[in-house]
C-alpha positions in Angstrom: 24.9 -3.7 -9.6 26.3 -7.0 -9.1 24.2 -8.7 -5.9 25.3 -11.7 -4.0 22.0 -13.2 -2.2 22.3 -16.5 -0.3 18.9 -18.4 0.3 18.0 -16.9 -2.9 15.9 -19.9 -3.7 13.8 -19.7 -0.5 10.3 -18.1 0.0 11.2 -14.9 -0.3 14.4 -15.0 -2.6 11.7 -17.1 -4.9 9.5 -13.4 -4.9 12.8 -11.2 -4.8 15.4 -12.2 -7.5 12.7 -11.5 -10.1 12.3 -8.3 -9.0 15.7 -7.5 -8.5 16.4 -8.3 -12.0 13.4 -6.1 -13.0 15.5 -3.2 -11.4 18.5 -4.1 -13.6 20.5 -6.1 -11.2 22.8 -9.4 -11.8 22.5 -11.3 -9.0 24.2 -14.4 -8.0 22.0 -17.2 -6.0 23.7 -19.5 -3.5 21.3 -22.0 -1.6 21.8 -25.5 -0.8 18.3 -25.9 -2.8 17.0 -28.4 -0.2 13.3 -27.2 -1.3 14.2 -27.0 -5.1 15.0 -24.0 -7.3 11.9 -22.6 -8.9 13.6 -19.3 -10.1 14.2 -17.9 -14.0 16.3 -18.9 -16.2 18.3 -15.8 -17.2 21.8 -15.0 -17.8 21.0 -12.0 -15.1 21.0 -14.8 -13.0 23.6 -17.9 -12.0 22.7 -20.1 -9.2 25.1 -22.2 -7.2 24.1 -24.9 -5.1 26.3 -24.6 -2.0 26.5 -23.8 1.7 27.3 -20.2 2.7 29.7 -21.5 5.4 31.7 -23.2 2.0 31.9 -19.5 0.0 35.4 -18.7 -1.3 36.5 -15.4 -1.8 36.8 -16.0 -5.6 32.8 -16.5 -5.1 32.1 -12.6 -4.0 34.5 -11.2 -6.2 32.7 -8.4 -8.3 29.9 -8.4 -5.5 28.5 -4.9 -4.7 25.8 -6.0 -2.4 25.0 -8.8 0.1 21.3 -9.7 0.6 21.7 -12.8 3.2 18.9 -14.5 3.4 19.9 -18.3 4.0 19.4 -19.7 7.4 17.1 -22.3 8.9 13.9 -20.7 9.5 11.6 -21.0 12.4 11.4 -22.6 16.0 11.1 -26.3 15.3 13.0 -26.6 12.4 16.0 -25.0 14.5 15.4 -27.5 17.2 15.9 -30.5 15.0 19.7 -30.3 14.8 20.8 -27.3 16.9 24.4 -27.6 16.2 23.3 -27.4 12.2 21.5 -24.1 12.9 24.2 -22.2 15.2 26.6 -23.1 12.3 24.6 -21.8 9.4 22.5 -18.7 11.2 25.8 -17.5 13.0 29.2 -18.9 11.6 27.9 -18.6 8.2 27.0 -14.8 8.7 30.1 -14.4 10.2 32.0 -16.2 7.3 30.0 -13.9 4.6 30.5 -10.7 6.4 34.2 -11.6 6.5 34.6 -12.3 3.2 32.7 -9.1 2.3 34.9 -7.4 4.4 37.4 -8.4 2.1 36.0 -8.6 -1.6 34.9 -4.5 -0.3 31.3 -4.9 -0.5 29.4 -1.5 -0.2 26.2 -2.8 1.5 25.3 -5.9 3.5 21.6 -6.5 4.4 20.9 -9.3 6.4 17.8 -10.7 7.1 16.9 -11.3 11.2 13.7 -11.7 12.2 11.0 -9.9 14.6 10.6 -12.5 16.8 14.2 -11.7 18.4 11.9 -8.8 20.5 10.0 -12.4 22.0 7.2 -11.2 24.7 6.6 -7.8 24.6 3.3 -6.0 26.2 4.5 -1.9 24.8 1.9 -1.7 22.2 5.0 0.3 20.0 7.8 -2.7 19.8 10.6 -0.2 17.9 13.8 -1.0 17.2 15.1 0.6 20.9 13.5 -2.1 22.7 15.6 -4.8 24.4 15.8 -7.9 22.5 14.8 -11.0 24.3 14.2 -14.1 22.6 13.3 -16.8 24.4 13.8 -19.8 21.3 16.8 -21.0 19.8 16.0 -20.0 16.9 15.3 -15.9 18.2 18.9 -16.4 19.9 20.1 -17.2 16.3 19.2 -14.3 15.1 19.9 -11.8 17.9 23.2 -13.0 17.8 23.8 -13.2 14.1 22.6 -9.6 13.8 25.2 -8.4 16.5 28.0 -9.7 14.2 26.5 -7.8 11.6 26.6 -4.9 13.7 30.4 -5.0 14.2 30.9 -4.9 10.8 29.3 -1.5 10.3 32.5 -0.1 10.3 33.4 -1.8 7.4 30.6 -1.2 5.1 26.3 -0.3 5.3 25.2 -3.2 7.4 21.3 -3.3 7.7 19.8 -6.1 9.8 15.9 -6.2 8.9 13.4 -7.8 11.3 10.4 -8.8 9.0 7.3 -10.2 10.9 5.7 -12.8 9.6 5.6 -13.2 5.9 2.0 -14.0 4.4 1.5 -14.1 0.5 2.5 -16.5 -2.5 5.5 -17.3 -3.8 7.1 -20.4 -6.6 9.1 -21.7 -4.2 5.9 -21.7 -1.3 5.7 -22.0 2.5 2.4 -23.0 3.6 3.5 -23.2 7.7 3.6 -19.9 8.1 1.0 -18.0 10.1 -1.7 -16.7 7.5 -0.4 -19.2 4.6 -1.4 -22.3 7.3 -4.6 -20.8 8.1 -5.6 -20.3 4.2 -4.2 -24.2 3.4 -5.7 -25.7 6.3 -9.4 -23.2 5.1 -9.1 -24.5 1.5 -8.2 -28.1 2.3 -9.7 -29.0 5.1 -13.1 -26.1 5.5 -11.3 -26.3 9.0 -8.9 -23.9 10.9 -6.6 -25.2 13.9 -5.9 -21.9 16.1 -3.6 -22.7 19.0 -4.4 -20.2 21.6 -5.8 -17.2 19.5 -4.8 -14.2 21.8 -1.5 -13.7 20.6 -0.7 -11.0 18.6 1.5 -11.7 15.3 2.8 -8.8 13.2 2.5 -9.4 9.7 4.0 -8.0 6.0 3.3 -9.2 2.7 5.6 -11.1 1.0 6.0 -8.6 -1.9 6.4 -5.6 0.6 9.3 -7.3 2.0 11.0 -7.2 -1.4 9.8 -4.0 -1.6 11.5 -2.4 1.7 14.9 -4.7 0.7 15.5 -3.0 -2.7 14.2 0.6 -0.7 17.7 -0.1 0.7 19.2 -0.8 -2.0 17.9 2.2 -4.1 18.8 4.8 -0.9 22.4 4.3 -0.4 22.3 7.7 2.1 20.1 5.0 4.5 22.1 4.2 7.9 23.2 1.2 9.1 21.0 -0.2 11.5 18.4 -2.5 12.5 14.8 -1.6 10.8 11.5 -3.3 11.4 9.5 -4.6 8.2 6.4 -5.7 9.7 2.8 -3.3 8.9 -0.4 -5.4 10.3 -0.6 -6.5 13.9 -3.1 -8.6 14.4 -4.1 -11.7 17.3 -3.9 -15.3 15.6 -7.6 -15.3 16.8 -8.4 -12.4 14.2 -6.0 -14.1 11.5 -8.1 -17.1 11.3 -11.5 -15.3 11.3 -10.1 -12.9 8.5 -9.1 -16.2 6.8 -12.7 -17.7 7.1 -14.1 -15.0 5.7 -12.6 -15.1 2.6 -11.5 -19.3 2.4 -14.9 -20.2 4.2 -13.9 -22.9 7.4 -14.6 -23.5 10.7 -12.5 -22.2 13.4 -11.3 -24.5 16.5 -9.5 -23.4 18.9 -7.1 -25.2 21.2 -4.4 -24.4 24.3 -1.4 -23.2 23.0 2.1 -23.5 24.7 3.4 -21.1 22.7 4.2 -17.6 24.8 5.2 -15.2 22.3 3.5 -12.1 21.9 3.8 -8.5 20.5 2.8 -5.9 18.3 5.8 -4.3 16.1 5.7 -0.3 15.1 7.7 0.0 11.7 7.8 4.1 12.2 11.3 4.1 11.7 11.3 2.5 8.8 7.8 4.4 7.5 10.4 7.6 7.8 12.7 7.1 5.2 10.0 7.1 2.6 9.0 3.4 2.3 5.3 2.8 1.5 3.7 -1.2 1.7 1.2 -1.4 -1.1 -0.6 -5.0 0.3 -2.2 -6.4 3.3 -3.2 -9.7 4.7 -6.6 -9.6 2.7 -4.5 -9.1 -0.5 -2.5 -12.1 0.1 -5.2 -14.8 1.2 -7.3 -13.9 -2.0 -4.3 -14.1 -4.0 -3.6 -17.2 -2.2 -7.3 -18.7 -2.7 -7.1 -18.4 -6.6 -4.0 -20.0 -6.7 -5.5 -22.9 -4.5 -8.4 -22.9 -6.6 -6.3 -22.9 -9.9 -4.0 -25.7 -8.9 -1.3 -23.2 -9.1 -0.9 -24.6 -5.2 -1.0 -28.0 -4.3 0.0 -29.8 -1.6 3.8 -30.5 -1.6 5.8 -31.8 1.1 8.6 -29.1 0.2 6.0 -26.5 1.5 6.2 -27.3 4.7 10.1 -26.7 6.4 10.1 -29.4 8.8 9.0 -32.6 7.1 10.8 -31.8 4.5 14.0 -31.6 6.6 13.6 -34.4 8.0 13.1 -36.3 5.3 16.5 -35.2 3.9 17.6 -36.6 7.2 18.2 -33.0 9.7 16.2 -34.7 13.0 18.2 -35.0 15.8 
């Protein structure tokens, strides 16, 4: 199978292209490659460094399946130049669904994001539950997925809503929720909580490859939207698992930050799809990687310096 996936040089396209070529699979990368490129060299593998919103149709010919990754991640990094964001997280899913639309791709998978249910208090937070975000960055993704939605006549369209993503990858992210608190433990013997009572779902980097080439592999699957999130735990609990594997001291300071909830991933658990790591799996894999040197501090690690530097504030 010939697979198109865009942000294929991110986090988790960094963990996923090798995998998908371990399954047999060409794949072709397009990223803009602001945070480098850190995958293979294979001839199961060209890269272009390009926008999504500047695809041609003579770029998705042969395609099969879209995995679309690309967009700019996370609350602040979406505030620093809002019209940048709307542009690439919706008119640049609209522009590759369209063009898949026309090159007849079978299956589009598209990558939203858990925090699109924003503050929820049900301790089951399915895929049936009103969607409510309350950043710019949740409304990104709410929106982009209902796009994706009115394609489903068209061809499979899955929308996945990953929680947070924990676990190492070559192309790292170390201001993500368990990644942070494992950095800041190593570097620092010090972890920073803001607030602590919130409750963060989480899934292992690897797992989320995992449940995207589950999709792949079942083509009798629906169209649909599918939680990918399997550990749901308050940021208080997060840093003391942390500390007791990075040894650190925990503060703790008021947090501004509202959003809560717990995410069930029963629907997906249905079709067959088991996760194989946890959060303890990825900060010990993390912690010999810090202790290797495998991980050191890079400014590309971290999405909004970096984006700034290449000049995204607003």
């Amino acid at each position: 199978m010939r697979i198109l996936v865009t942000g294929g040089c991110g986090y988790v396209g960094s963990r996923l292209i090798p995998s998908l070529m371990q399954h047999g699979h060409d794949v072709l990368v397009v990223d803009h490659q602001w945070f480098g490129n850190f995958l293979p060299v294979s001839k199961k593998v060209e890269v272009y460094e390009k926008s999504v919103l500047d695809l041609t149709p003579s770029d998705i010919d042969g395609v099969n399946a879209v995995i679309h990754l690309a967009n700019i991640a996370n609350d602040p990094s979406v505030e620093l130049n809002q019209t940048l964001s709307w542009e690439t997280n919706v008119l640049g899913t609209l522009h590759l669904l369209e063009l898949s639309k026309k090159s007849q791709v079978q299956d589009f998978i598209y990558s939203s994001s858990g925090s699109v249910y924003g503050v929820k208090s049900e301790d089951r937070v399915t895929e049936e539950l009103e969607l409510i975000p309350i950043s710019l960055y949740n409304k990104t993704k709410m929106i982009a997925e209902r796009v994706v939605k009115s394609y489903e006549g068209n061809f499979r369209c899955i929308s996945i809503r990953p929680a947070t993503v924990c676990g190492y990858s070559p192309r790292m992210r170390l201001d993500v929720l368990i990644n942070m608190f494992a950095w800041q433990a190593f570097s620092q013997s010090r972890i920073q909580v803001l607030g602590g009572d919130q409750i963060r779902p989480n899934v292992h980097i690897d797992d989320l490859c995992d449940a995207i080439i589950h999709f792949l592999i079942h083509e009798e699957l629906p169209s649909g939207a599918y939680n990918v999130g399997f550990e749901n735990i308050s940021v208080k609990s997060a840093a003391t698992l942390v500390s007791q594997i990075i040894p650190a001291n925990i503060e703790y300071m008021p947090s501004v930050d509202p959003r809560s909830y717990r995410q069930d991933s029963t629907k997906l658990l249905s079709t067959g799809f088991k996760p194989t790591r946890d959060i303890s799996i990825a900060i010990q894999d993390l912690k010999s990687k810090f202790e290797s040197g495998q991980i050191i501090y890079d400014e590309r690690w971290f999405t909004v310096p970096r984006m700034k530097a290449l000049g995204f504030g607003v």
